[in-house]
C-alpha positions as CSV (number, residue, x, y, z in Angstrom):
1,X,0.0,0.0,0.0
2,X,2.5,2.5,0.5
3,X,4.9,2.0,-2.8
4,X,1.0,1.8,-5.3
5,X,0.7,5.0,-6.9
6,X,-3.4,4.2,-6.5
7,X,-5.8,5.2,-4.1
8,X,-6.5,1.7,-3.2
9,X,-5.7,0.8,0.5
10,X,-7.1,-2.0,3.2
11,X,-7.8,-2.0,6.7
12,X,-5.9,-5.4,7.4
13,X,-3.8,-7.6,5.6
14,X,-3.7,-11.3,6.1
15,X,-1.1,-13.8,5.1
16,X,0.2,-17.1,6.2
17,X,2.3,-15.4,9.2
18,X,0.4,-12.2,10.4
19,X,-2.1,-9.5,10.1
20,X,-1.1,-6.6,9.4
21,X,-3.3,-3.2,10.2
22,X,-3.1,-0.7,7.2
23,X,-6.1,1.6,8.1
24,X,-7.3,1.4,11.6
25,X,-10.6,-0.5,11.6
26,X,-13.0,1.8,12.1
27,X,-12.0,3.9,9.3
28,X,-13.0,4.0,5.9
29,X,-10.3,2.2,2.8
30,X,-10.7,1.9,-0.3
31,X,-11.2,-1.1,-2.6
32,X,-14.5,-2.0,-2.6
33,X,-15.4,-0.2,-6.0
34,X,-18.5,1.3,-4.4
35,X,-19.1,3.8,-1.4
36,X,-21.0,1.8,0.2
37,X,-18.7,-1.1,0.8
38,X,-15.8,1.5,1.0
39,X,-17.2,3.7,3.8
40,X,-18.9,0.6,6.0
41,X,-16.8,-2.2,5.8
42,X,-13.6,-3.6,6.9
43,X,-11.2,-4.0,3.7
44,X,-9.3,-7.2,3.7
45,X,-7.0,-8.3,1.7
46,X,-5.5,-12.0,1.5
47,X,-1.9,-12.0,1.1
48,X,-1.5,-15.0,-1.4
49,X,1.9,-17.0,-1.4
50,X,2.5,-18.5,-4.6
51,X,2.8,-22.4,-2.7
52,X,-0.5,-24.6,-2.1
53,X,0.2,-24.9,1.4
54,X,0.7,-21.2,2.1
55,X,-2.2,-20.3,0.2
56,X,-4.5,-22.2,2.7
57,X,-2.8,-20.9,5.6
58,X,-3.3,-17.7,4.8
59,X,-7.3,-18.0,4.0
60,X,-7.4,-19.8,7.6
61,X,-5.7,-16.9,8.9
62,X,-8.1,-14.8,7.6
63,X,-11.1,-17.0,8.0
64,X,-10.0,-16.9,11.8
65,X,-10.1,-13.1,12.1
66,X,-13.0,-12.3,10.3
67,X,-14.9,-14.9,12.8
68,X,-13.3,-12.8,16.2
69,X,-14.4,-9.5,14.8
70,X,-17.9,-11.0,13.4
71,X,-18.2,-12.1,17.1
72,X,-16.5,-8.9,18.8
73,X,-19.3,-6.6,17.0
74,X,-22.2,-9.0,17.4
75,X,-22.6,-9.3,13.7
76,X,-23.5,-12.5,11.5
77,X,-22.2,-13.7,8.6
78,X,-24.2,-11.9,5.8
79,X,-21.9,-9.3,6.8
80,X,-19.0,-11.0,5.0
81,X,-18.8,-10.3,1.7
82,X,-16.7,-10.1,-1.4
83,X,-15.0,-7.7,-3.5
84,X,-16.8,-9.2,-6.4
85,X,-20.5,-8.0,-4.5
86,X,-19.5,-4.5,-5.2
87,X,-18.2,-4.3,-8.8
88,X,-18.5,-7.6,-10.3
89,X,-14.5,-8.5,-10.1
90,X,-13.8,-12.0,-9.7
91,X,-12.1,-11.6,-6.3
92,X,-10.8,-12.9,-4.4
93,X,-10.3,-15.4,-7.6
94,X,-8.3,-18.2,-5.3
95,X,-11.0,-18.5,-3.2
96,X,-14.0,-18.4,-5.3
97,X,-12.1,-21.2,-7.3
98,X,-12.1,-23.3,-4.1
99,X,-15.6,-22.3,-3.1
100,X,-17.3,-19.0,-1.6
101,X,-19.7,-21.3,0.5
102,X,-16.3,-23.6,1.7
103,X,-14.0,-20.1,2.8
104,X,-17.3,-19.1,4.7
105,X,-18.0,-22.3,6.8
């Protein structure tokens, strides 16, 4: 986020190691392609090793995180949405590949 020469940015960054806080949580990033996803939700992004294993890792990880905050702020699960809700991208493509309904469970 800070070497792109966009104005696309994330609240939280997941990998197969850590999380990593780009725009505190309660404030507004932008990648969702709309305002609306922009303004009220919590931007993550899946920090994607190139290696099988890694790549699972990392959507635990962020499977795992999204669950604490879902149950910090009382909310359910229709609040987890995808990038591709907003504009129509096919993101995030690894794990629509492996199954929306599979990453949510």
């Amino acid at each position: 986020m800070i070497r792109n020469d966009s104005s696309t940015s994330f609240n939280a960054a997941v990998d197969d190691k850590e999380i990593v806080i780009g725009i505190p949580l309660d404030k507004g990033a932008f990648a969702a392609g709309q305002r609306d996803g922009n303004a009220h939700g919590i931007i993550f992004e899946i920090a994607i090793r190139f290696r099988a294993a890694r790549v699972s890792i990392s959507e635990k990880n962020a499977a795992e995180y999204i669950a604490k905050l879902l149950t910090e702020r009382k909310w359910d699960i229709s609040h987890v949405k995808k990038h591709q809700d907003f504009d129509g991208k096919y993101c995030p493509h690894r794990t629509l590949d492996k199954g929306w309904a599979r990453f949510l469970k």
